[in-house]
C-alpha positions as a Python dict, from the first residue, in 0.01 Angstrom:
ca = {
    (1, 'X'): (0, 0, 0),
    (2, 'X'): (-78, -6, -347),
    (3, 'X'): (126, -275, -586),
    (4, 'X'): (9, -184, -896),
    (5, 'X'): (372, 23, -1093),
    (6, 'X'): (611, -97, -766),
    (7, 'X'): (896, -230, -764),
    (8, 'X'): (975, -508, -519),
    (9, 'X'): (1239, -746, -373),
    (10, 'X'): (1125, -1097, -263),
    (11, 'X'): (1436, -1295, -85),
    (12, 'X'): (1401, -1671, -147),
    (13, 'X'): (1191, -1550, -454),
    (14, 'X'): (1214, -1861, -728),
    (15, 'X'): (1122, -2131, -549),
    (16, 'X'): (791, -2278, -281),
    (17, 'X'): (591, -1948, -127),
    (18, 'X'): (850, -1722, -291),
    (19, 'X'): (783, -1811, -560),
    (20, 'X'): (430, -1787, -535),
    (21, 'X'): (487, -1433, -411),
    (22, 'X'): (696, -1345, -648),
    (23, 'X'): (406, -1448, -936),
    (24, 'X'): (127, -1318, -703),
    (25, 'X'): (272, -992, -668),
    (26, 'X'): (350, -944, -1070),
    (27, 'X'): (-52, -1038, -1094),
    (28, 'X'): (-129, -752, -939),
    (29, 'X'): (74, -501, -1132),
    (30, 'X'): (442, -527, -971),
    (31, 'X'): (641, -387, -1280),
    (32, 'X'): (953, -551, -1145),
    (33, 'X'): (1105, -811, -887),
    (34, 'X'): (1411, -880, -781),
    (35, 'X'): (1410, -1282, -680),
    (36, 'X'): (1697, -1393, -516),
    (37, 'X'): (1863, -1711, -450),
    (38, 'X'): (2184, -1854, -267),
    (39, 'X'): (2200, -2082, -497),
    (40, 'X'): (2135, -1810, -834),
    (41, 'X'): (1912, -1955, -1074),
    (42, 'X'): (1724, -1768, -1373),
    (43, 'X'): (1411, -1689, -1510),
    (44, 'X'): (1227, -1637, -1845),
    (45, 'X'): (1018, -1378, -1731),
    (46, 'X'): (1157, -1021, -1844),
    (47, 'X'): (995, -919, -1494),
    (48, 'X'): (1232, -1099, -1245),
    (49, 'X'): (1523, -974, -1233),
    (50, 'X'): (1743, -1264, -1035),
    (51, 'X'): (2004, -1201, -831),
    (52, 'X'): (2250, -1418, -583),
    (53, 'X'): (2243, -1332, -250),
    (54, 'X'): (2275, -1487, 78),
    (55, 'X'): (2115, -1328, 333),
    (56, 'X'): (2334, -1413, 639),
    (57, 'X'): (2605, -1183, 443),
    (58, 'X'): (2600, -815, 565),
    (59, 'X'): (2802, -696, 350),
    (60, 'X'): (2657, -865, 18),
    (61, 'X'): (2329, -732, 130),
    (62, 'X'): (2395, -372, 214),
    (63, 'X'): (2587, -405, -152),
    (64, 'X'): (2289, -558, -310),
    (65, 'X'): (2050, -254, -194),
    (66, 'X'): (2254, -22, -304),
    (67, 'X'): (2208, -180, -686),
    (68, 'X'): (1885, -235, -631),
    (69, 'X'): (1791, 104, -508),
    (70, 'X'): (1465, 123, -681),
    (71, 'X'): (1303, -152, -406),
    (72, 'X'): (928, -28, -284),
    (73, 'X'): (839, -330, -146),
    (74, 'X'): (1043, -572, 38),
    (75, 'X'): (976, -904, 124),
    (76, 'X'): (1207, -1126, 375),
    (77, 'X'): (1071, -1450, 278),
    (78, 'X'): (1435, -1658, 281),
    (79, 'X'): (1439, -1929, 553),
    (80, 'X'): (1631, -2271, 665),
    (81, 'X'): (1486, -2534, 846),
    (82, 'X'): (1824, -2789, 980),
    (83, 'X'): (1571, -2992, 1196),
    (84, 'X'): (1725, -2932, 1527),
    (85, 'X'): (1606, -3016, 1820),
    (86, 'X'): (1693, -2743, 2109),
    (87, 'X'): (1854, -2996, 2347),
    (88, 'X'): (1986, -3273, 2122),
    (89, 'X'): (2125, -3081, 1789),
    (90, 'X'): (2480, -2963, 1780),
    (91, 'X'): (2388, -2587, 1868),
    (92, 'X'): (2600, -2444, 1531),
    (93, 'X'): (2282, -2633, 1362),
    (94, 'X'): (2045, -2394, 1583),
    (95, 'X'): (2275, -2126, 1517),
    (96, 'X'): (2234, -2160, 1157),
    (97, 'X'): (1857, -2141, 1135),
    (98, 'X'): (1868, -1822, 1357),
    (99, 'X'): (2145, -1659, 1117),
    (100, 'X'): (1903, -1681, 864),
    (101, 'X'): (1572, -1645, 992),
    (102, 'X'): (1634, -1370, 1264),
    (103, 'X'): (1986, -1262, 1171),
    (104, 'X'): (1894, -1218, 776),
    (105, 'X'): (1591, -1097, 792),
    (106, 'X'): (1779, -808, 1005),
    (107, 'X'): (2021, -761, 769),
    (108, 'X'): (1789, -680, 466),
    (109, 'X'): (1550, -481, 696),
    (110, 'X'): (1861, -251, 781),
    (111, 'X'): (1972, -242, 387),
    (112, 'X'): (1657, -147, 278),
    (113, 'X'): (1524, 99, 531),
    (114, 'X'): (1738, 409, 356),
    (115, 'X'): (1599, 260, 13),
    (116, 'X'): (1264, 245, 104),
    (117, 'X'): (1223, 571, 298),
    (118, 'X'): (1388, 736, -33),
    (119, 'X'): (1072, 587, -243),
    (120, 'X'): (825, 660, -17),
    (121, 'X'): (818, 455, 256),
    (122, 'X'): (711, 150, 100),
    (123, 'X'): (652, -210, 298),
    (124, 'X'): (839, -456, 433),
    (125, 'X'): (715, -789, 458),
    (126, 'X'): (833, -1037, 728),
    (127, 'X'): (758, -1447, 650),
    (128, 'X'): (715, -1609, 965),
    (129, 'X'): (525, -1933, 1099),
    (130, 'X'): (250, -2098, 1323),
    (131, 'X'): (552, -2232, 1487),
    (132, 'X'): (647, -1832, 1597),
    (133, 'X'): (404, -1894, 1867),
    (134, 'X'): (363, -2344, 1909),
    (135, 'X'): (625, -2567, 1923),
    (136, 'X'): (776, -2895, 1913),
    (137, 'X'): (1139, -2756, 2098),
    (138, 'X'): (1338, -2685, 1775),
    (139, 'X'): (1541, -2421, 1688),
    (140, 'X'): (1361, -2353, 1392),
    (141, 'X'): (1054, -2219, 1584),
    (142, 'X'): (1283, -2065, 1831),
    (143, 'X'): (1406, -1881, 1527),
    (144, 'X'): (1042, -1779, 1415),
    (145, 'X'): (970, -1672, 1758),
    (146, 'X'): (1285, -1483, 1725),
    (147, 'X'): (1175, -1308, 1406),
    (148, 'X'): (813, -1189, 1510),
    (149, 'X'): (977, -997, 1798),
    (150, 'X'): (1212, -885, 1576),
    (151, 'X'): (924, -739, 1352),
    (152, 'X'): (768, -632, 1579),
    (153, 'X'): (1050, -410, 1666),
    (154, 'X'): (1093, -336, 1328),
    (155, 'X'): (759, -185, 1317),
    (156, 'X'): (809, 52, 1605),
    (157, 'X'): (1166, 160, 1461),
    (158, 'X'): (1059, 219, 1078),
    (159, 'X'): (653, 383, 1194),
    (160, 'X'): (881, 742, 1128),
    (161, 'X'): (971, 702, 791),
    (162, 'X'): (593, 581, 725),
    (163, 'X'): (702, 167, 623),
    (164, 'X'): (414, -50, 648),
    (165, 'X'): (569, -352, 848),
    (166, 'X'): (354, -660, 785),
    (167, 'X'): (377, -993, 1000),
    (168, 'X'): (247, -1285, 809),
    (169, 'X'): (183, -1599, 956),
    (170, 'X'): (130, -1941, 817),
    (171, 'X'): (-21, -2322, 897),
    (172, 'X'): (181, -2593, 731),
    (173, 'X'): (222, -2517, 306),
    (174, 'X'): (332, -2726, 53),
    (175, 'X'): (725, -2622, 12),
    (176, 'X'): (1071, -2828, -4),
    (177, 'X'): (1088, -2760, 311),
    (178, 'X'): (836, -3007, 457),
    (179, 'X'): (783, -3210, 140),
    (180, 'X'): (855, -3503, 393),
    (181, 'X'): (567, -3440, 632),
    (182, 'X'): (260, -3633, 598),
    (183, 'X'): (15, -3352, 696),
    (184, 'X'): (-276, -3106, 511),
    (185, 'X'): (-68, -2821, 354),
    (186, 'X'): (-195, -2516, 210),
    (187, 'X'): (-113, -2425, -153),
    (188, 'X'): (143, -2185, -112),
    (189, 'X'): (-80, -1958, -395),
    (190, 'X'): (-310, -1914, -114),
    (191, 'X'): (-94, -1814, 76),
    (192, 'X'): (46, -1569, -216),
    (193, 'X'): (-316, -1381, -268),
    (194, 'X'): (-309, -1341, 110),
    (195, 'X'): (-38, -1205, 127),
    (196, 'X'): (-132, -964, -133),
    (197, 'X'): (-465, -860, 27),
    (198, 'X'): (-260, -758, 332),
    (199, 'X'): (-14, -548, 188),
    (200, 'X'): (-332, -359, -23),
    (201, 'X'): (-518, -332, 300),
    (202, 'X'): (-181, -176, 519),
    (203, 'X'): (-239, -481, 737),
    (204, 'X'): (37, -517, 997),
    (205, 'X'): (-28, -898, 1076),
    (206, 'X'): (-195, -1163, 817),
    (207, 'X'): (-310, -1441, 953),
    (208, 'X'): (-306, -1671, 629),
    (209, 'X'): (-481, -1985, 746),
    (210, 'X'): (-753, -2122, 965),
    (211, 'X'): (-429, -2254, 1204),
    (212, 'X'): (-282, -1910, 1245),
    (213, 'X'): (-633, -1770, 1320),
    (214, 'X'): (-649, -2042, 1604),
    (215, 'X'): (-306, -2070, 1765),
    (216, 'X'): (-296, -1710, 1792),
    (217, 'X'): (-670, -1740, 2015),
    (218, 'X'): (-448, -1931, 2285),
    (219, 'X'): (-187, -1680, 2346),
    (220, 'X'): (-355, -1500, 2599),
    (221, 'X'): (-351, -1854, 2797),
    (222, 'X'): (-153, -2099, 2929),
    (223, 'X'): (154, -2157, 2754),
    (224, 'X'): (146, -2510, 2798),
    (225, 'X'): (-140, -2534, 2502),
    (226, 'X'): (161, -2442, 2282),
    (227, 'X'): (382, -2740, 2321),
    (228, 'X'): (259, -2986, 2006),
    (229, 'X'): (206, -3336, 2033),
    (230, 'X'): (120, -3293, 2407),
}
């Protein structure tokens, strides 16, 4: 998948790794990306084009694709963490991550599929975690889990209209998100280029980090090696 001239949507796209993807991607040629926000925000760079959207929001996303029909390369990179635990939380907390990180990265994968079949084919680009495969018992890597099956499925569903679907998995990385964690991050930049190389190599899974590379080694075992803090 070449990046050089495309056109490309990155969800969460001005702020932490979207950010980074967002400036990655215009590095390597992108000649436009749409970054959007919840929250709106702007930018000075004649590039980004940034647009309000919440993800969770059918019917703003199926509108937003049809403005933005131009999209080559999507990336589903918007995500909530509430901190809920699976047995403790108040499940609408639980319910909330997965309405976002399953539930929205659905909705822009079915927006876009029409769009990027008319240019091509194109890629889309799933965010998802360590924690899709360890975890602590919260419904945020429930939610992760959730989404790598879901791209997974993806992948099988869009293989006819030639879409690259691309996986990418990350360690801990310096984001809002877990500013309050007193652990090694990685620079979400690194994560960026990584990103990047994937999509030019038609990867369908990027393993961004020497932690993704090793969690995934113990899936063919017990299960039990995937509870943290054991």
């Amino acid at each position: 998948m070449k990046i050089n001239g495309t056109t490309v949507l990155v969800t969460g796209g001005l702020r932490g790794l979207g950010a980074a993807i967002t400036a990655e991607l215009l590095s390597r040629g992108a000649q436009k990306v749409y970054a959007t926000s919840r929250a709106g925000g702007s930018s000075e760079d004649p590039r980004i084009e940034v647009a309000t959207l919440d993800v969770t929001d059918a019917d703003a996303v199926a509108e937003f694709a049809w403005r933005a029909g131009d999209v080559e390369i999507v990336v589903n990179n918007a995500g909530v963490s509430t901190g809920s635990s699976l047995l403790g939380s108040p499940v609408q907390d639980i319910r909330q991550e997965f309405e976002t990180n399953v539930f929205g990265v659905l909705n822009v994968a079915r927006a876009f599929a029409p769009v990027l079949v008319r240019n091509g084919g194109g890629a889309l680009v799933d965010i998802h975690s360590v924690l899709s495969w360890a975890t602590t018992g919260s419904g945020y890597e429930a939610s992760k889990a959730a989404a790598w099956g879901l791209t997974n499925g993806l992948r099988a569903s869009l293989a006819g209209q030639g879409t690259l679907v691309t996986g990418v998995h990350l360690g801990y990385t310096d984001t809002e998100m877990i500013a309050h964690l007193d652990v090694p991050k990685n620079d979400p930049r690194d994560v960026a280029a990584a990103l990047a190389d994937g999509l030019e190599l038609d990867a369908s899974e990027v393993l961004a980090d020497a932690v993704s590379r090793a969690v995934k080694t113990l899936l063919a075992g017990d299960p039990r090696q995937l509870v943290l803090g054991r």
